[in-house]
C-alpha positions in Angstrom: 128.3 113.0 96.5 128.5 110.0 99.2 131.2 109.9 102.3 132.9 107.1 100.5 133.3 109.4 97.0 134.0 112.4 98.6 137.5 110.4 100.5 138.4 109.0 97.3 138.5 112.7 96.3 140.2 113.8 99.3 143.4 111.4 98.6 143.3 112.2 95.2 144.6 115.7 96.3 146.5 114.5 99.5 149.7 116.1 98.2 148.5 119.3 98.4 147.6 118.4 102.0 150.7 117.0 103.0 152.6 120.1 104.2 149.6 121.4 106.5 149.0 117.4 107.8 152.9 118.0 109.1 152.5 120.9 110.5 149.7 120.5 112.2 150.9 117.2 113.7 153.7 119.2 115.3 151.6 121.3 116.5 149.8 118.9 118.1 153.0 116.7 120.2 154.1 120.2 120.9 151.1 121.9 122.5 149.0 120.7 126.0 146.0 120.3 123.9 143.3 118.2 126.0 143.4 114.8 125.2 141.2 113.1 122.6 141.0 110.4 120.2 143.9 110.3 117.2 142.9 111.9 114.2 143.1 109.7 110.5 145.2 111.5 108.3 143.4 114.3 106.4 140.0 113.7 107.7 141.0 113.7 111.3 138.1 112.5 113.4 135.4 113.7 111.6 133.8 109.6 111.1 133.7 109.5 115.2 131.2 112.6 114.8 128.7 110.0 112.8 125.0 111.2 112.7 124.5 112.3 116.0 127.4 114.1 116.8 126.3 114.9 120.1 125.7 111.7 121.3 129.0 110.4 119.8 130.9 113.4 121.4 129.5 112.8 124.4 130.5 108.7 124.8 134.0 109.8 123.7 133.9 112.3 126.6 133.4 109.3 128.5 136.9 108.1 127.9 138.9 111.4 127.4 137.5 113.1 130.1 134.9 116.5 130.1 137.2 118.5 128.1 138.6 116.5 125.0 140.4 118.1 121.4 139.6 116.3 118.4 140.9 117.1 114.9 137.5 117.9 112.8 139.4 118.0 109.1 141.8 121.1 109.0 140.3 122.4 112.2 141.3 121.6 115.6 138.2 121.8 117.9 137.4 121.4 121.2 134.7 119.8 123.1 133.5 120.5 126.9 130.8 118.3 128.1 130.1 119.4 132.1 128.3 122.5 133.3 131.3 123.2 135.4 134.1 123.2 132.6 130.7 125.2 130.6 130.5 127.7 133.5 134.5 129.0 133.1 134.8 129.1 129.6 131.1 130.9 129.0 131.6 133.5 132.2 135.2 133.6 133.0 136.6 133.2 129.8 133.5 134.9 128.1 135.6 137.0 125.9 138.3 135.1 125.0 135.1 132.7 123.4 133.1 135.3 122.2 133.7 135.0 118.4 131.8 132.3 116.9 132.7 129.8 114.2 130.1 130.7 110.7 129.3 127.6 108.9 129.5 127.7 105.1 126.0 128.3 104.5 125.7 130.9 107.4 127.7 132.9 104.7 125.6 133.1 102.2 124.5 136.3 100.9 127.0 137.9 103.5 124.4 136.8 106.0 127.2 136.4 108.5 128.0 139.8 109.0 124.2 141.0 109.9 123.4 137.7 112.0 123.5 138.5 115.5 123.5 134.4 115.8 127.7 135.1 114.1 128.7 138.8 115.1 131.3 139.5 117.4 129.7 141.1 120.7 130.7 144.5 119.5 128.9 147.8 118.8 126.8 146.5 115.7 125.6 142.9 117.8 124.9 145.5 120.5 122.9 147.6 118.6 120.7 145.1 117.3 120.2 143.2 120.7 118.9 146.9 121.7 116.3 147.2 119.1 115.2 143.4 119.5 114.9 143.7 123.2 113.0 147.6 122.9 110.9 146.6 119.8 110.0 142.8 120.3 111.3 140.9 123.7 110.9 143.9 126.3 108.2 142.6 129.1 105.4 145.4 127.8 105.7 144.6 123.9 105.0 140.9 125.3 102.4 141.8 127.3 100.9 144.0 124.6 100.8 140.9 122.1 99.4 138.7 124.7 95.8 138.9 122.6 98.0 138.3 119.5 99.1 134.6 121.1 95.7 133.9 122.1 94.3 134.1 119.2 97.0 132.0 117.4 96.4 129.4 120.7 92.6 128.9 120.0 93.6 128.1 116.2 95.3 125.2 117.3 92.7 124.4 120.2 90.1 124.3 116.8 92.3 122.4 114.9 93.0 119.7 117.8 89.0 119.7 118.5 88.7 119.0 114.4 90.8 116.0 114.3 89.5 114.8 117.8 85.9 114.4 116.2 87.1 112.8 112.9 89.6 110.6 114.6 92.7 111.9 112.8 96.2 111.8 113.7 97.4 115.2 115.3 101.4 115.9 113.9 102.7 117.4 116.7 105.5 119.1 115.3 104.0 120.1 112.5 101.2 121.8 114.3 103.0 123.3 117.0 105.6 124.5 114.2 102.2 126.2 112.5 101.2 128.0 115.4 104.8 129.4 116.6 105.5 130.4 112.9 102.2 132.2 112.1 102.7 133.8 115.6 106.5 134.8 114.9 105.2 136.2 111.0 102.0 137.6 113.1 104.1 139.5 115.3 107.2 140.9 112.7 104.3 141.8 109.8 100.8 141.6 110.8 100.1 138.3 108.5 100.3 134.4 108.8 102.4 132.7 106.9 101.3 129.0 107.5 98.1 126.8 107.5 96.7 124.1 109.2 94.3 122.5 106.7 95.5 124.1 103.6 98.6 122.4 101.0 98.6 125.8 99.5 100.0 129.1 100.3 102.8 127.5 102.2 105.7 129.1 100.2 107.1 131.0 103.5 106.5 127.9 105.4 108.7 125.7 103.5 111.5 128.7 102.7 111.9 128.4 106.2 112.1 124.5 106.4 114.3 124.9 104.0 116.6 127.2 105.5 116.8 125.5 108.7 117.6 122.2 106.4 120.8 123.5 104.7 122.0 124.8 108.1 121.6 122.1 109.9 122.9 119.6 107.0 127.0 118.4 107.9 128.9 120.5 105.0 132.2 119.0 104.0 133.3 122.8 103.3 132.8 123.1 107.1 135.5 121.1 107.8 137.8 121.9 104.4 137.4 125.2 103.7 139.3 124.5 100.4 136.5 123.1 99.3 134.1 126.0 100.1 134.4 126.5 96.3 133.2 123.7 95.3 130.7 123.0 97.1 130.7 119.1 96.9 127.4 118.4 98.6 125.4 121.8 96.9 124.2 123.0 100.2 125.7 126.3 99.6 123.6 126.4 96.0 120.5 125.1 97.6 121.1 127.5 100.8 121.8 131.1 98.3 118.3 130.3 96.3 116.2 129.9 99.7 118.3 133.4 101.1 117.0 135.1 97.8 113.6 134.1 98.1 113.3 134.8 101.8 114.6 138.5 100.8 112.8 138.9 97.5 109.4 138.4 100.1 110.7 141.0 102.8 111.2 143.3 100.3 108.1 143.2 99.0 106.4 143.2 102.6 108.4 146.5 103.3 107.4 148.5 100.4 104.0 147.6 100.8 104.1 148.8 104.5 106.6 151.7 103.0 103.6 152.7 100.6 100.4 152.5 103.2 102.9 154.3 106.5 100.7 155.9 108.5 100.3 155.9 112.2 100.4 153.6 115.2 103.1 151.0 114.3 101.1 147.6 114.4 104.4 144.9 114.0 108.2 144.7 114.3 108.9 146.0 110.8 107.1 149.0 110.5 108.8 149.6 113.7 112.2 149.0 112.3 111.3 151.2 109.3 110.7 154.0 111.5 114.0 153.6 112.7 115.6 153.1 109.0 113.9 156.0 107.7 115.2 158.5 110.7 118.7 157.6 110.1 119.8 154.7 107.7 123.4 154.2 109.0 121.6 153.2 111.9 119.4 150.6 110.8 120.1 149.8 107.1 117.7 148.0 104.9 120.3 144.9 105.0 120.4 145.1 108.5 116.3 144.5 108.8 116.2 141.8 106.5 119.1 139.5 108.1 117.4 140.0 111.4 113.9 139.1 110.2 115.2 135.9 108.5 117.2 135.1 112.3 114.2 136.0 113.7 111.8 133.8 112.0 113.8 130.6 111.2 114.7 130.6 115.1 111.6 131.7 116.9 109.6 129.1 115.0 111.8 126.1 114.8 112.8 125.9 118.5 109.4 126.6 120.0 107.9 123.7 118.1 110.8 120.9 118.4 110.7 121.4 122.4 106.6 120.9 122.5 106.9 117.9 120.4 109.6 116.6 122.9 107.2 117.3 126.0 104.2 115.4 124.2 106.2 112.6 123.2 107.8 112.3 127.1 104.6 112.5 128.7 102.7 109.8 126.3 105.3 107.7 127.7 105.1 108.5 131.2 100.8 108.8 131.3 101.2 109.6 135.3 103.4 113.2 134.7 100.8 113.8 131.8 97.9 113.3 134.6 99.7 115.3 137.3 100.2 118.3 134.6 96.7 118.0 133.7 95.4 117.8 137.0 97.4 120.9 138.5 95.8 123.2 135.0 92.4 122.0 136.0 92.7 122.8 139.3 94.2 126.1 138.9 92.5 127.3 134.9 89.8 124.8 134.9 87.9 123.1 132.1 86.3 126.5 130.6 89.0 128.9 129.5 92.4 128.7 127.7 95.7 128.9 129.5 96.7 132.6 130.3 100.2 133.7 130.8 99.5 135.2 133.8 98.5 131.6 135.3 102.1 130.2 134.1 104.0 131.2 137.6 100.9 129.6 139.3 101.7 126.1 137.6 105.2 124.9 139.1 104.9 121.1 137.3 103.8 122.5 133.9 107.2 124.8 134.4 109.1 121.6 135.8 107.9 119.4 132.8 109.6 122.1 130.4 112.7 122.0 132.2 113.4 118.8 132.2 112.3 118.6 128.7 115.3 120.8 128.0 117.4 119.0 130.0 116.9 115.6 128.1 116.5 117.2 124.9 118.2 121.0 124.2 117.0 121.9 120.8 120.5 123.3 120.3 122.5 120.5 121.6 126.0 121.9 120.7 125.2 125.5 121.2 126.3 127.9 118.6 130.7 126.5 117.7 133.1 129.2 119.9 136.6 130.1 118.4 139.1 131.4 120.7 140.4 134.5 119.9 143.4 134.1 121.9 145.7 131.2 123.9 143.0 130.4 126.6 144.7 128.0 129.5 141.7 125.6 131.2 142.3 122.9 134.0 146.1 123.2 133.0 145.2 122.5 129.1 145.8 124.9 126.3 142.8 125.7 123.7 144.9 127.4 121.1 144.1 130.5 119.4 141.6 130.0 116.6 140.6 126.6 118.3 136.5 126.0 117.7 135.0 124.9 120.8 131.7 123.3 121.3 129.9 123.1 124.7 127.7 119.8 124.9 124.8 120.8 127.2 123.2 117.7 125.9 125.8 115.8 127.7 125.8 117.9 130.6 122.2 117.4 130.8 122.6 113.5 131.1 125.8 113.7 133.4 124.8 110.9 135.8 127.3 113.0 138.2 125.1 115.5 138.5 121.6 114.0 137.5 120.3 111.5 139.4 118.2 109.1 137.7 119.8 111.3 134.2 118.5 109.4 131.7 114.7 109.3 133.1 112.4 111.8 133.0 111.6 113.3 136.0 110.2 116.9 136.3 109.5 116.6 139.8 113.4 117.1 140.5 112.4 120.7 139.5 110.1 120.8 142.6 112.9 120.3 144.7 114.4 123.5 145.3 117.6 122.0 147.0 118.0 120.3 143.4 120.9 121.1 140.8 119.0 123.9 138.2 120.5 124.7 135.2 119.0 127.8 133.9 118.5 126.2 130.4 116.7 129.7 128.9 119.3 132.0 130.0 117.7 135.3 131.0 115.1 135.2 128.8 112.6 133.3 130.8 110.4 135.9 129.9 111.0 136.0 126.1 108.7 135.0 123.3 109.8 131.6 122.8 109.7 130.2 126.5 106.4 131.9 126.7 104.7 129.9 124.2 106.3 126.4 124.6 104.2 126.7 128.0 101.1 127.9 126.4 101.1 125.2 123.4 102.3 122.5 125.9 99.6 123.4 128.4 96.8 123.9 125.7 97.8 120.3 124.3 97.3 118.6 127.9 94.3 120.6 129.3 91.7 119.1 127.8 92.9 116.2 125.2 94.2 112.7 126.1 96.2 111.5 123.4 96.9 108.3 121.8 99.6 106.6 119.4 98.3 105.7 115.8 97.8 101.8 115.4 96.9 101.2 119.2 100.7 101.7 119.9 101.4 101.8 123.7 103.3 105.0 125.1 106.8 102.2 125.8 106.8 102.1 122.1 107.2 105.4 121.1 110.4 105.7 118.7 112.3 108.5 120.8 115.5 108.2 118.3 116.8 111.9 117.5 117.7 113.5 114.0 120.3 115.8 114.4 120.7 119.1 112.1 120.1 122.7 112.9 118.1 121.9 115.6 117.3 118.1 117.1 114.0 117.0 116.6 112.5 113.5 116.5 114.0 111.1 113.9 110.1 109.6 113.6 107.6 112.9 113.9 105.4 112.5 116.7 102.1 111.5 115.6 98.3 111.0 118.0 95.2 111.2 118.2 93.4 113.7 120.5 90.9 112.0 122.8 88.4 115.2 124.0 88.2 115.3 127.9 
C-alpha cells in the first residue's frame, strides 16, 4: 500500500478520529509543549519526517530551536538535537526517560518483553546486562577470544588479497558485515554463519538482513496503533516469519549442544545453558533466545555499517587515508596483522573512528524515550507518555560546537583541548568498538583502494539510507590495490 492510498484510507475513517484530533488539540494550546511545526489533521507531521528523518528533524530544529514537539500521527513526540539538552534529559532526567517506545515489529513474538534493547531498567534488564557483561563483554572473555577475531581478520585479509589479484570489486559492507557476523555466530555458538565466496548456506545471513529490514522499515502502525491490526504495509507478517525462523535455528543449535554437554564451555550459549539448567526462573529458555537474536542482529549490523563509513571517508580524503596508513606501518609494520594490543598505540586510527561516528552514528535517533512522568526542560513541559528522540546525528553536525562540522577531520580528536563526545559510551572496550578498529585498520594497512569505473574519491555517492541502522544509500564498492 502507497503513502497516497494509505491517506485516502485514513479520511475514509476520519470520524472515528475526530473526537481524539479535539482533544488532543486542546491539549496542545493548553500545555508548554516546545514549539514545533503545526501538525495536518490526522497525520500530524509525519510527511516533514520524509526518508531521512534525521536529516529532516534536524533542519526543522533549525527553526524551532534544539528542543522542538511535533505531532507524529496519534503520538506527540519530542525531538532534542544538542549534546547539552541530550546531557539533562539522558543523566539528570535518566529515569524519568528510561522507558523506551517498542515499534510494532519489536513486538513480535513478545520479543519486547525479553529485549534488553525495550525493557524497563528493572530487575529482569539488570539481570541480563549481568550475564552479558560476565559471559561475553567482561575485559577477560574479550581477551580470551582475541585468537577467535584473528582468525576471522585474516579471512577477510585472504579474501581482500583474492580480489586484489583478479581485479575485482571489494563490497565493503558486505564484507565487513561477513566478518563481524561470522565472528558474533563464532563467539555465541562455535560456527559461522556467513561466507565470502559462497551464494549458498546463507540462510542465517539473510534471516538477519531481514530482521534488521522490517525494523528499520517506517510502519504506519507505529504512528496509529489502530492499525496495528491491520497491518497495512505487512511488516509485522514479514517480521513474525523471520522471528520464527531465527528461533526454529536456536532451538536446534541448543539441543544439539544440550545432547553433546560436556566440559569446558567453548561459546556464549553453552554458557547460558549452564545457567538455564541450574535454575530456569533464572535464565529461561525464552530468555536465551531473545538475547541471542539482540545479540546477533546488533553486533553484526553496526560493526559493518561504521567500517564502510570510514572507507568511504578516507577514499575521499586520500591524505587521512595516508596518515592512518603511515602511523600502522610505523607502529605494526608491513609483516603482521593488527593486534588489539597495538590499538591504544594508534591515536589517528582511534581519531578516524570517532569522527566517523560523529558524521555518521549508525543509530542516528538513538533508541525512541517515553516519559514516564511530567518532565519540565528549559521551562518546556514533555508530557507524560510523550516519545522523545535524541538526534546525535544533529548534535554531531552542530556547527556551534563543531568547527568545520560538516568536514571530516579526525585530527580534531588529537586535540585534547577539543569538544569529545564519548560516542561508545562505556563500552570502549566491548566487542563492537574492538573490531571496527581491527577491520578498519586491516583494510588500510596494506591495500590502496580504488572506485570502480576510474571514479575519483570527489565522486563518491555519500547519500544515506535510513532504517534500522543508516548505512550508504549506494554500497561502497573498490578495488584493493596490494601495497
Amino acid at each position: 500500500m502507497d503513502f497516497l492510498t494509505f491517506l485516502l484510507v485514513l479520511f475514509s475513517i476520519i470520524w472515528i478520529c475526530t473526537l481524539i484530533l479535539t482533544s488532543n488539540s486542546r491539549a496542545r494550546k493548553s500545555s508548554r509543549l516546545p514549539p514545533g511545526p503545526k501538525p495536518f489533521p490526522i497525520i500530524g507531521n509525519i510527511l516533514a519526517l520524509g526518508s531521512k528523518p534525521h536529516q529532516s528533524l534536524a533542519k526543522l530544529s533549525q527553526k524551532y530551536g534544539p528542543i522542538m514537539s511535533l505531532k507524529l500521527g496519534s503520538r506527540t513526540t519530542v525531538v532534542v538535537s544538542s549534546p547539552e539538552i541530550a546531557k539533562i534529559v539522558l543523566q539528570k532526567h535518566d529515569l524519568a526517560f528510561s522507558s523506551r517506545t517498542v515499534p510494532s515489529a519489536g513486538q513480535t513474538l513478545n520479543h519486547h518483553k525479553f529485549s534488553m534493547l525495550w525493557l524497563p531498567v528493572e530487575h529482569q534488564w539488570r539481570k541480563l546486562r549481568k550475564i552479558c557483561k560476565e559471559q561475553m563483554f567482561s575485559v577477560p572473555r574479550l581477551d580470551a577470544n582475541q585468537g577467535l577475531r584473528k582468525e576471522k581478520l585474516q579471512k577477510l585479509v585472504d579474501y581482500v588479497k583474492q580480489c586484489s589479484d583478479t581485479g575485482r570489486a571489494v563490497g565493503i559492507g558486505e564484507a565487513a558485515f561477513t566478518t563481524s557476523l561470522n565472528l558474533i555466530s563464532a563467539t555465541l555458538f562455535s560456527m559461522e554463519f556467513a561466507k565470502f565466496y559462497s551464494e549458498s548456506s546463507q540462510e542465517m545471513k539473510e534471516l538477519v538482513w531481514g530482521v534488521m529490514k522490517c525494523l528499520g522499515s517506517p510502519n504506519f502502525a507505529d504512528y496509529f496503533p489502530i492499525l496495528k491490526s491491520v497491518d497495512p504495509q505487512g511488516i509485522l507478517k514479514e517480521t513474525k516469519i523471520y522471528f520464527e525462523k531465527l528461533f526454529a535455528n536456536f532451538d536446534r543449535i541448543i539441543d544439539e549442544k544440550i545432547k553433546s554437554r560436556e566440559g569446558e564451555k567453548h561459546d556464549l550459549v553453552e554458557a547460558l545453558i549452564e545457567i538455564n539448567q541450574r535454575d530456569e526462573a533464572e535464565l529461561s529458555r525464552e530468555d536465551i533466545k531473545h538475547l541471542l537474536l539482540d545479540l546477533l542482529v546488533a553486533g553484526s549490523n553496526t560493526t559493518s555499517g561504521t567500517v564502510e563509513w570510514a572507507i568511504a571517508e578516507l577514499i575521499q580524503n586520500p591524505d587521512k587515508l595516508l596518515k592512518t596508513r603511515n602511523e600502522l606501518r610505523n607502529f605494526v609494520g608491513q609483516s603482521r596483522i593488527i593486534q588489539e594490543s597495538d590499538i591504544p598505540h594508534l591515536p589517528y586510527l582511534q581519531a578516524v573512528v570517532k569522527e566517523t561516528f560523529r558524521l555518521h552514528p549508525i543509530a542516528p535517533l538513538l533508541g525512541p524515550r517515553k516519559a514516564r512522568t511530567d518532565v519540565e526542560i528549559n521551562g518546556y513541559i514533555i508530557p507524560k507518555n510523550a516519545f522523545v528522540l535524541i538526534n546525535v546525528w544533529a548534535s554531531g553536525r552542530d556547527s556551534s560546537v563543531w568547527k568545520n562540522a560538516e568536514s571530516f577531520m579526525p585530527e580534531r580528536f588529537l586535540d585534547h583541548n577539543a569538544t569529545q563526545i564519548d560516542f561508545s559510551g562505556q563500552d570502549f572496550e566491548s566487542l563492537a568498538i574492538r573490531m571496527v578498529h581491527l577491520m578498519l585498520a586491516t583494510l588500510v594497512q596494506d591495500f590502496g583502494w580504488e572506485l570502480e569505473g576510474g571514479k575519483k574519491g570527489g565522486e563518491l555517492d555519500m547519500d544515506e539510507k535510513f532504517g534500522f541502522t543508516v548505512l550508504k544509500a549506494e554500497p561502497l564498492k573498490a578495488v584493493p590495490i596490494k601495497l
